[in-house]
N, C-alpha and C positions, 0 to 999 in steps of 0.2 A: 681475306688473306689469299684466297684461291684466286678470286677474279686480279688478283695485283702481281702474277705468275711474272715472274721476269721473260723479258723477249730472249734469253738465251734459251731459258728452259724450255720458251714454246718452238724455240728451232731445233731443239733435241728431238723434243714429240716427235716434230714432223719426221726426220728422219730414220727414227724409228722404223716405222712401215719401207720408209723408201730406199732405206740403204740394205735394208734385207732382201728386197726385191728384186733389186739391180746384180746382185751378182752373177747371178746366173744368168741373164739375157747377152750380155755383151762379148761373155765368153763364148757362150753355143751360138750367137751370129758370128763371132770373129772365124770359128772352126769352120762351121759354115760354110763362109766363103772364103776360105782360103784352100779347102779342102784337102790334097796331102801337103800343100808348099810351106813353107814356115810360119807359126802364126803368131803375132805380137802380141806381147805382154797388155793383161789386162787390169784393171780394178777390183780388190779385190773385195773392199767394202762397201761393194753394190750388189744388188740380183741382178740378173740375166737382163730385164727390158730396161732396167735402171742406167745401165751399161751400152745399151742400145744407144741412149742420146749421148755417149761422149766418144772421141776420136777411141780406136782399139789403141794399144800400144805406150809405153811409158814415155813421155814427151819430155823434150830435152829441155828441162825446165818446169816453168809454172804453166798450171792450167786454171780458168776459174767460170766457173757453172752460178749463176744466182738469178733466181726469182722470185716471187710472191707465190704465194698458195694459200691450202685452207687446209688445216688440221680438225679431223672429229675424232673422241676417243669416249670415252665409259667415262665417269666424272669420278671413277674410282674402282680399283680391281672389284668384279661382282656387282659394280651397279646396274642401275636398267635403266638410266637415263644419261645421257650423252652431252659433254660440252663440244661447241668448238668454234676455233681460233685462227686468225689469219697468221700467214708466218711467212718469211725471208727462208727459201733454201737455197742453201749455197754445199758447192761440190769444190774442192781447193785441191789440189795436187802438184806436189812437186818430183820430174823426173820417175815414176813410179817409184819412188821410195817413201814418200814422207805423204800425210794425208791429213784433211781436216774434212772432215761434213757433218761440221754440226752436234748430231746425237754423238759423234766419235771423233775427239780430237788428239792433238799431239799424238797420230798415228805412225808407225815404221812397219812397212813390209820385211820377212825375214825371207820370203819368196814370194815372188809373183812373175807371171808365166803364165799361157792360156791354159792349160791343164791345173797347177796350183799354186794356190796363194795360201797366206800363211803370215799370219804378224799379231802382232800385239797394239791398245792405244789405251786411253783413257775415256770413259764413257759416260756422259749425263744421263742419269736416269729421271723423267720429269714424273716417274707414277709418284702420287701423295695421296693423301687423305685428310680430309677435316672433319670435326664433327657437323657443322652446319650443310653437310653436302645431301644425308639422309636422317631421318627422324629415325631409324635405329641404332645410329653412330654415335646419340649423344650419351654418353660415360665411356666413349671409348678414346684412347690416346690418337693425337691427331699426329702421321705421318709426314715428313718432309720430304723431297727427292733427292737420290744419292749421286753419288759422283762413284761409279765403279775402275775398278781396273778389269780389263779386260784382252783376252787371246782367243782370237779367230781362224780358222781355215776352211778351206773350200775346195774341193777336185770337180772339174767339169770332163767330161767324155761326153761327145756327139752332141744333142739336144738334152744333155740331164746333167744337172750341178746340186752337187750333196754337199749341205755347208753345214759349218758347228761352231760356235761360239759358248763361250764361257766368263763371266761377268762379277766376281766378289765386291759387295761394298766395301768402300774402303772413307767413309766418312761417317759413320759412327750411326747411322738412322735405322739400323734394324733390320738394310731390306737383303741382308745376308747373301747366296750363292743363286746366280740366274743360270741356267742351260738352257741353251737352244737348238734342235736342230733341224734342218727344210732339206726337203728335196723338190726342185723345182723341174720342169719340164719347159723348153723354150724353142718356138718355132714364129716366123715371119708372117704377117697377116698383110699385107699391101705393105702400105710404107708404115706400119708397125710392125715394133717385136712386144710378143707378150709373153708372158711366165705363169706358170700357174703349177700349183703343187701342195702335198699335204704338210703338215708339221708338228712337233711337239713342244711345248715349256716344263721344265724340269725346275725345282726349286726347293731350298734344304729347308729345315727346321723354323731356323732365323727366319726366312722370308715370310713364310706359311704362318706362324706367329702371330706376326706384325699386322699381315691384312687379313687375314682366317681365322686365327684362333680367340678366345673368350676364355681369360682365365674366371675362378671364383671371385675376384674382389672387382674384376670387369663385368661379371655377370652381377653383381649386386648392385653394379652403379647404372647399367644401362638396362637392366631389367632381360638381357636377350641369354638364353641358356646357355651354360657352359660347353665351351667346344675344346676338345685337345686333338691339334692334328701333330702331322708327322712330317719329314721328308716326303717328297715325291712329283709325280704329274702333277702339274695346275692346271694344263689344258691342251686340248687337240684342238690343231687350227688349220685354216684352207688358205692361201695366199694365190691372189692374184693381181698380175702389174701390167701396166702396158705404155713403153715409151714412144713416142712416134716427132719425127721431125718436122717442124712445121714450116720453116723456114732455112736458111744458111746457119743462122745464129742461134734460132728460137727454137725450143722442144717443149715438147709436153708430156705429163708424168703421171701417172694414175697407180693408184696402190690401196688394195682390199686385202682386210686381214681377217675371215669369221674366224671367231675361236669358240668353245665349249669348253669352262670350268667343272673339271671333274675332279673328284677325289675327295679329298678334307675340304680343298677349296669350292669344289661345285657345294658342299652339302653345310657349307657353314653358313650358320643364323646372320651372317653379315651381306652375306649373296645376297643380292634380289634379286639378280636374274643370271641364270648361267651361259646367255648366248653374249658375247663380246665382240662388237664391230668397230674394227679401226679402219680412217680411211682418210689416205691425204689425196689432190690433188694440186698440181702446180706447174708454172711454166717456169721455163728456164733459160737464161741468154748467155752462150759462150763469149765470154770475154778472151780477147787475143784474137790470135789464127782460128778462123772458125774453121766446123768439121764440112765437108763436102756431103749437100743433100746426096742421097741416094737414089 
């Protein structure tokens, strides 16, 4: 069932890493260099280096970003071994108002401006679980991935972008309330921009549950001791991105996510290992009006 993941779900994954990364780079290059003069509106569901490979500024019309890549992630919240997948990202905008990429679609900005963004969309979440994934998951319910609703915002000042997003399931699979929030750091390396910065994941009851907790009648079937967690931290994480143009048309994309599982989720008998590395890489071809190398 795992290995037969739908090609949407594995375009969600990918963007995952990569749409949190991009927000902050495209903003702290556009201030950058524009320095006090007016600065064009940016995207606002990307990181800093993410942001880096697309034109600044809300384009009068459509925009479209798509390439191949490779998605690695955890084969399940807390595992210690890693699948991964090749995947289609694509970057869609229209006029800065309206958004698709992928992990976050039928998006609307309610602001966006080089200083803040600010909107809502709907969000794939591809984390699951099965039991065949680890020989301590067998007696425990196997997880689907949710479709959340979700509202984001962002402020950038100089080279630093503090983003927060907020993620409820809203298709019935258990994986309850997500928070996230980064602070990223973004400065120019030659012809890249990289990002890099620390983070947290916040997660209520429901979610902690679903992937961490062992009740008694779980604990009897799958033999592993009963766990009761609670709301809270799931994990401290380091993020770093770096977009760089390769070409008129062509960019490249790089995104590391370490995380550390701490809390009820670091210490549950379901963990097998509390270190968490996500990591996509990918190239990217602007469709249309391409962006002028730098």
């Amino acid at each position: 069932m795992r290995r037969l993941l739908p090609a949407a779900l594995l375009l969600a994954a990918a963007c995952t890493a990569l749409t949190r990364a991009a927000h902050a780079t495209e903003a702290a290059e556009a201030q950058d260099a524009a320095g006090a003069a007016s600065i064009p509106a940016v995207n606002p569901a990307e990181t800093p280096a993410e942001q880096a490979a697309t034109p600044s500024g809300p384009a009068e019309g459509w925009t479209l970003n798509a390439g191949p890549g490779v998605y690695v992630a955890p084969r399940y919240p807390g595992a210690a071994k890693s699948l991964a997948f090749p995947v289609i990202y694509q970057d869609i905008d229209y006029s800065g108002r309206f958004f698709s990429r992928g992990f976050d679609f039928l998006g609307v900005y309610a602001i966006n401006n080089a200083v803040l963004q600010a909107g809502a969309d709907l969000q794939l979440d591809p984390t699951w679980r099965h039991a065949s994934d680890d020989a301590r998951l067998h007696g425990l319910p196997n997880v689907n991935p949710a479709l959340r609703a979700r509202g984001f915002a962002q402020a950038t000042v100089s080279l630093a972008t503090l983003s927060v997003d907020l993620g409820q399931d809203i298709s019935g699979q258990g994986q309850g309330l997500i928070a996230n929030g980064d602070l990223y750091f973004s400065a120019p390396l030659g012809s890249w921009m990289l990002s890099a910065g620390p983070g947290l994941t916040w997660t209520n009851n429901r979610y902690m549950q679903t992937f961490f907790g062992v009740t008694a009648g779980q604990s009897a079937a799958s033999g592993l001791p009963v766990h009761t967690v609670q709301s809270g931290v799931r994990e401290w994480h380091a993020n770093l991105a770096a977009t760089g143009k390769l070409t008129e048309r062509w960019s490249a994309v790089v995104s590391l996510t370490f995380a550390r599982l701490v809390g009820d989720a670091g210490s549950s008998p379901v963990t097998a290992s509390r270190r968490q590395l996500t990591s996509v890489l990918a190239v990217t071809y602007a469709f249309g009006h391409p962006a002028r190398v730098q």
